[in-house]
NUNULO-744536 format. One record per residue (C-alpha): residue number from 1; residue in three letters; z, y, x. Coordinates in pm, 1 decimal. Layout:
<sites>
num residu zz yy xx
NUM ala Z Y X $
...
</sites>
This chain:
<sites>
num residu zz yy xx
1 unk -1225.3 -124.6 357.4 $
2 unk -1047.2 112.7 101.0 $
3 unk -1093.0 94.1 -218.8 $
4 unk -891.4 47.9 -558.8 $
5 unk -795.3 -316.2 -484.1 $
6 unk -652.6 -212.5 -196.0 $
7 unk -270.3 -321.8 -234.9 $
8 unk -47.3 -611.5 -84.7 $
9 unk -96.3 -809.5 -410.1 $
10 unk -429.4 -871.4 -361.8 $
11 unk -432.2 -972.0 53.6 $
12 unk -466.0 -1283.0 105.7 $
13 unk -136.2 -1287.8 332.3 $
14 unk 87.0 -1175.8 31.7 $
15 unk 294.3 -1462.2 -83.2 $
16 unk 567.2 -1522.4 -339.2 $
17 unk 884.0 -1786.6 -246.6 $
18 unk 1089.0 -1887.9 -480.2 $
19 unk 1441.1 -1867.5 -389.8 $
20 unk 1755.3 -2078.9 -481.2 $
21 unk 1859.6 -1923.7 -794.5 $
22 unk 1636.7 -1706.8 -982.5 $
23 unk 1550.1 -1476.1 -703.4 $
24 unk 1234.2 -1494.4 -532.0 $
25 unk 1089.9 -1334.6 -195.4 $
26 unk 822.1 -1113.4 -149.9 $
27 unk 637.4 -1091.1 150.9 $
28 unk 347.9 -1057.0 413.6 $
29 unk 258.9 -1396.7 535.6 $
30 unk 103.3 -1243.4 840.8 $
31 unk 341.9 -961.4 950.1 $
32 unk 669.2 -1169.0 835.3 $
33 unk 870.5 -907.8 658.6 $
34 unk 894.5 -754.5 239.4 $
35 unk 671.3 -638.8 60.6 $
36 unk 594.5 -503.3 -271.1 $
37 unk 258.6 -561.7 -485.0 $
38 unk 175.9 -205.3 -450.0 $
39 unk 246.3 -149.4 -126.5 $
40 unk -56.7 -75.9 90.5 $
41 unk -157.8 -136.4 523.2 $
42 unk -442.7 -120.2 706.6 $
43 unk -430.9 -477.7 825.0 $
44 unk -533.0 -579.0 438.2 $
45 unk -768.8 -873.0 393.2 $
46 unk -858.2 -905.7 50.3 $
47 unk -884.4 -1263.8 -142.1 $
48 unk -1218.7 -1419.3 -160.1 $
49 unk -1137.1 -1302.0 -590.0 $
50 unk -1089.5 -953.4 -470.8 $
51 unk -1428.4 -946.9 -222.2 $
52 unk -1646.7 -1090.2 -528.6 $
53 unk -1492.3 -786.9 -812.6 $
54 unk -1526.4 -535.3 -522.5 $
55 unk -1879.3 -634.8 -443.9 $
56 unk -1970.7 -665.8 -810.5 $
57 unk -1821.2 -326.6 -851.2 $
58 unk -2006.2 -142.1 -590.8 $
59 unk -2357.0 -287.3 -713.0 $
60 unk -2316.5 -97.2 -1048.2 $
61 unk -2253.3 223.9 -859.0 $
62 unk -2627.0 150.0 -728.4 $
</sites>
């Protein structure tokens, strides 16, 4: 399922944990390790958000 949502940020396994400090960590909930917004895997799962733009998306192309 490629298409321009396809990035970490919008998996449903990316998650954002605060840190002590200021720092934060940025990772796949799933595969355990870091991760950036942009990055981009073929395990992606978008967020239920994502599904409903990408569907809305493809039926103006039809």
């Amino acid at each position: 399922m490629k298409s321009r949502f396809h990035c970490c940020a919008t998996c449903e396994h990316f998650r954002i944990e605060k840190q002590k400090e200021a720092s934060k960590r940025i990772y796949c909930k799933r595969l355990g390790f870091d991760t950036k917004p942009t990055y981009q895997f073929d395990c992606w799962e978008p967020k239920e958000r994502v599904k409903k733009s990408m569907k809305k998306e493809e039926s103006r192309r039809v």
